[in-house]
N, C-alpha and C positions, 0 to 999 in steps of 0.2 A: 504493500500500500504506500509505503514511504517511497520507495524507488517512482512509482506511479504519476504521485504527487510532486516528485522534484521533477519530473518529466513533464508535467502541466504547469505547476507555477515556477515560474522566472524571473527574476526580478531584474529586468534588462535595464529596468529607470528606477535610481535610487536618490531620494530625499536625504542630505546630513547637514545636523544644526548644530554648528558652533554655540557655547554658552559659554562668555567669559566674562569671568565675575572682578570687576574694578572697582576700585575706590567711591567711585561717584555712580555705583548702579549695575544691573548687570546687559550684557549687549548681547545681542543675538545676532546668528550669521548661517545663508542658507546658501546650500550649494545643490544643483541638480545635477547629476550627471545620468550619462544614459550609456550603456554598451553597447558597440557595435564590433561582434567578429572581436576582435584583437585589441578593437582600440577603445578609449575612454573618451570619451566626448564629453563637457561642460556645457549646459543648456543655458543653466543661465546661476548669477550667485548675487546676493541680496545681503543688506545688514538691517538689522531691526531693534529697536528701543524698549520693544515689549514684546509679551508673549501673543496678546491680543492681534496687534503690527503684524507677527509671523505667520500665526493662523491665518487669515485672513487669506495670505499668497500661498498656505502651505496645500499642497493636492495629499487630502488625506490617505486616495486609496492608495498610493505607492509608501511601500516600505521606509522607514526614518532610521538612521542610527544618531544617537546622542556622539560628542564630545564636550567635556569639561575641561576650563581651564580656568587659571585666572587666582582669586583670592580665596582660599583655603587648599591649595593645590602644592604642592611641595615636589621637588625636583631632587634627585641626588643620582652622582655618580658613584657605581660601587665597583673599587678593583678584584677582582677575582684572584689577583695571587698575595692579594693585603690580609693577613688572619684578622685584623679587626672589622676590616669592610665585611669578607665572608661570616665573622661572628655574625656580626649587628645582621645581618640577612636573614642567617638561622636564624636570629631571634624576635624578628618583625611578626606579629601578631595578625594575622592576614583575613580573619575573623572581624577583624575591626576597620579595615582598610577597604577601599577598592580602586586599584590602579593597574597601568599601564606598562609593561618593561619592553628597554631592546635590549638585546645580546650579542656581545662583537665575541670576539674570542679573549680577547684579555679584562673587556668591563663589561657592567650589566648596568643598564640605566633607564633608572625608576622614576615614574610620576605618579606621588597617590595621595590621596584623600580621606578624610575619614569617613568611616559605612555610611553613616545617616546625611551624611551630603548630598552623597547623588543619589540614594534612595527617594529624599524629600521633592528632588528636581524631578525624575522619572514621576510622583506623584502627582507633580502638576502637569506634567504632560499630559499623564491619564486623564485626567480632569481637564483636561482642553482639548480630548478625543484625538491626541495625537500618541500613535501606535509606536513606542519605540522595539525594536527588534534588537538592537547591540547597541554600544557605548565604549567609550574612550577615555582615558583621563590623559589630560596634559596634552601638548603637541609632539610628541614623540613619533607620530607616524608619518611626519615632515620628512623622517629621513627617507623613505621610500619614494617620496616626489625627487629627490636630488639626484636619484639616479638619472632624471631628464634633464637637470638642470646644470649640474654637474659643477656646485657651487662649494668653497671652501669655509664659507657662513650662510647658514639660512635662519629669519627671525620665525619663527612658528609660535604664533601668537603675539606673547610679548616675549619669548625667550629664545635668546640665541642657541641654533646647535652648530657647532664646530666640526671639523671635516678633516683627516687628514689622508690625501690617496682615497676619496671619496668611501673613508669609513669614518664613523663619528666616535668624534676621538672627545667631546668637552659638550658640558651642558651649560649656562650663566646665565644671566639676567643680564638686557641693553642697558645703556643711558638711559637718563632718563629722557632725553630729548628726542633716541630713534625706538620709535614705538607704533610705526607704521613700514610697509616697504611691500610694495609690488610685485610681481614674478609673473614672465610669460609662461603658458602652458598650454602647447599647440598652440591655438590662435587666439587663445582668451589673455586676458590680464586678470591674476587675481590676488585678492590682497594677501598676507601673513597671518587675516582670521580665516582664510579660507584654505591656503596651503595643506593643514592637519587633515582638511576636513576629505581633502582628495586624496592624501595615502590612506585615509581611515577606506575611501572606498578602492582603493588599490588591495590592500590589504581585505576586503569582504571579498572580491572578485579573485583575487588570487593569494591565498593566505601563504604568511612566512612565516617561516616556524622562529626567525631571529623574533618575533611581535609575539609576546605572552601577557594575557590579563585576566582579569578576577572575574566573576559571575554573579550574578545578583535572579533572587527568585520572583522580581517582580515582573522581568523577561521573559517571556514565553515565547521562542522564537518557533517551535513546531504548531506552537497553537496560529499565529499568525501565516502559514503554512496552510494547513487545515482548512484555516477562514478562508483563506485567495484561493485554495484549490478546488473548495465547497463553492463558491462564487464562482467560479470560472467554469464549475461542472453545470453550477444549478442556471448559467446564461447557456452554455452547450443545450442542455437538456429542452430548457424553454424555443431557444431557435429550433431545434430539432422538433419539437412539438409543433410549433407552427410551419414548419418547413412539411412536416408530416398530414398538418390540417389543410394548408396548401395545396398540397400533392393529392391528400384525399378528396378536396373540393376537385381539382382538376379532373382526378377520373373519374369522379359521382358525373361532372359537364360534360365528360366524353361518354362514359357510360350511357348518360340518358342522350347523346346526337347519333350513336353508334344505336342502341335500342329502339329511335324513331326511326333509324334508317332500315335495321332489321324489321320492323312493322312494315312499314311502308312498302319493303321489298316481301315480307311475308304476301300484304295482301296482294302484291303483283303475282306472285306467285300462287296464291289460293285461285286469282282468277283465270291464271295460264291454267293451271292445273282444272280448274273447271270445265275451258274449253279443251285443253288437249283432251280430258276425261271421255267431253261430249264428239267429240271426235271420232275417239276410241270406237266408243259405243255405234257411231253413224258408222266407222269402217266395220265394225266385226259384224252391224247387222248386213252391210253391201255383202260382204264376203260373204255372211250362211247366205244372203237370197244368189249369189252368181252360186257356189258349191250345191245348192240345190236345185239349180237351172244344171247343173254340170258343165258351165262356160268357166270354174275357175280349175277345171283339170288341164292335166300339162299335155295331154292328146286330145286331139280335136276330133269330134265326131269322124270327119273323114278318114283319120287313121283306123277307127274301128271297121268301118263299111270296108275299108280297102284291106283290111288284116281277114275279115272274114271272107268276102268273096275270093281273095286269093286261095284262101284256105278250102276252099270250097273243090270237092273232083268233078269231073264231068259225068260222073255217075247218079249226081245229088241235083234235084230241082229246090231251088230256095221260089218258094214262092209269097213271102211274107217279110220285112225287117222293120223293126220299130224299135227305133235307137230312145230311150230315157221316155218310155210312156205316160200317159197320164195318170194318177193315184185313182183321180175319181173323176165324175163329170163335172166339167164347166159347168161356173155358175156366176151369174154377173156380179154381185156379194161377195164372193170368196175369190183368193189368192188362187190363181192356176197351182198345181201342185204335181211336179214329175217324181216318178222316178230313176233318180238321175247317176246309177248306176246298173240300171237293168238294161237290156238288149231282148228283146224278144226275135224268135224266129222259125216261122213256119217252111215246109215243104215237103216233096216228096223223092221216093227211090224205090229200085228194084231190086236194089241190088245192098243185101244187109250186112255184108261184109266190109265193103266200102263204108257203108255211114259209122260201124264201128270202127273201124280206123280213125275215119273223121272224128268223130267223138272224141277218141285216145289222143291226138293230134291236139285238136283244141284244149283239152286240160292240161299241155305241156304249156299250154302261151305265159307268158309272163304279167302281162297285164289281165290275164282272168283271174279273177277268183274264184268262181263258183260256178260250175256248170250244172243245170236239171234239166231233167226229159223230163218236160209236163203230160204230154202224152204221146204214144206213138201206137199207130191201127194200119191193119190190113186188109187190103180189100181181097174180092175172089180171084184177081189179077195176078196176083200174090203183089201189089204195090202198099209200100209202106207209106204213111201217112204220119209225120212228126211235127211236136211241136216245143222249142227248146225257150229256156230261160237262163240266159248267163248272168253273172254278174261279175261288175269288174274292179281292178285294187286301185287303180291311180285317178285321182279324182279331183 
């Protein structure tokens, strides 16, 4: 969840306000910067007479960190191969304190304050709805800007820090007459209350391990985390929701032009369908009335006359053919009605051997089906007297 979270919120633009506490009141001092890729941009930096004053310009949803300095702020260099500097270390009460160190390899150098100092200040932030996330004491983090400046004095606030081989070698107090002093930084100018306030964000962007300081529980920097992540989900969430009402209004629109258009083509369609239906119906009743006239067979009457009289010997009198006869008689009321696979055929012979051949012959045809002797009579002649009824398959 936490990995999650640091992948949602970012804090690309960071708020830092100088507090330095003087003689005559305390001063406030704002610096914007914004990251981009590699670099540190300055947006813009401000000084203020109240807390009121700061509000006012301060953009609360971006992240704030504190620095203190000024009057009740104490500064000491401590040598690290001195037994009494290293004592007095060991025995600094850090429970009571909250400050600031850097660490060169031969000194360590301290700015701190007592607990209930910047506690007190951190509480009126709260109380002015300004969210602090970390905190500084002293100008100590000056020295991080010098690597751009590449200076052998920088004032960081009101206190000189010293340089030698651009490592800081001395901490002092100015004149009292220089108590101001300028520094370019990329394109901006900015003052000596504003200097700390850009290595404090040097130092959030990419932490050094030479920069160690004290913790305070009135800080909650995952809870402000949480908030921007919870905010930044619950704005996803809400776009997405309407992103999703959007998209559903959009297909409910197409839904119902695409659903008029299926109507619309339905009822073209019920109505094709009706006529083609009525169609239907008009061909399949043409087709029984031609199949039952027998004009929708694939052999024409003449094939049949011409397949029989071939078939016919010279032994056989056909004296009769009635190709698809009547069912019944004409009647000016009723549909004609044939039989439109019968052949009838009368005639005579003398000779009964021949007609049984014939016979034999005609149930070999392909297109018969169904051969009957309806009757066959002899006379005193001995002449046979027949009467045939075929029926046939292709129709």
């Amino acid at each position: 969840m936490d990995f999650l979270l640091n992948k949602i919120v970012k804090f690309d633009t960071l708020n830092l306000i100088g507090v330095f506490r003087g003689s005559e009141g305390d001063s406030y001092f704002l610096l914007k910067v914004k990251k981009k890729k590699t670099t540190l941009d300055i947006v813009e930096n401000l000084a203020f007479d109240s807390v009121e004053e700061l509000k006012s310009k301060l953009d609360n949803k971006l992240p704030t960190i504190l620095l203190l300095d000024g009057k009740g702020v104490l500064n000491k260099k401590i040598d690290l191969k001195n037994e009494a500097d290293t004592e007095w270390l060991k025995n600094l009460d850090y429970k009571s304190i909250h400050y600031t160190s850097y660490t060169t390899s031969d000194h360590q150098f301290l700015s701190f304050c007592r607990h209930t100092i910047l506690e007190e200040l951190i509480e009126v932030f709260h109380k002015n709805e300004i969210q602090i996330i970390d905190f500084y004491i002293g100008g100590l983090t000056a020295v991080l800007v010098n690597e751009l400046l590449d200076k052998s004095r920088l004032l960081s606030n009101e206190t000189f820090l010293e340089f030698d081989h651009n490592v800081l070698s001395g901490i002092a107090k100015p004149d009292p007459e220089k108590k101001t002093e300028n520094y370019t930084v990329g394109t901006h100018s900015v003052s000596n209350f504003h200097l700390p306030l850009y290595g404090a964000a040097i130092n959030f962007y990419v932490s050094q391990n030479s920069i160690a300081k004290s913790n305070t529980g009135l800080i909650d920097t995952e809870e402000l985390i949480y908030k921007k992540g919870f905010e930044k989900m619950g704005v996803f969430i809400l776009v997405g929701f309407f992103c999703l009402l959007l998209g559903s209004y959009g297909l409910t629109q197409y839904l119902n032009y695409s659903n008029a258009g299926l109507y619309l083509e339905n009822s073209y369609n019920s109505k094709t369908y009706t006529v083609i239906n009525n169609l239907q119906l008009q061909k399949d009743k043409k087709l029984k009335i031609l199949a039952e006239t027998g004009f929708s067979s694939k052999k024409f009457i003449s094939f049949y006359c011409y397949e029989l009289t071939k078939s016919i010997p010279g032994a056989i009198n056909l004296s009769f053919m009635e190709i698809y006869p009547l069912q019944k008689e004409i009647k000016k009321t009723e549909r004609v009605a044939f039989d439109y696979k019968i052949i009838l055929l009368k005639g005579h012979t003398g000779n009964e051997t021949v007609f049984n051949d014939w016979i034999d012959a005609l149930k070999n045809e392909k297109w018969l089906q169904k051969l009957e002797i309806v009757s066959i009579k002899r006379d005193k002649k001995n002449i046979s007297y027949f009467e045939l009824k075929i029926t046939i398959k292709d129709v």
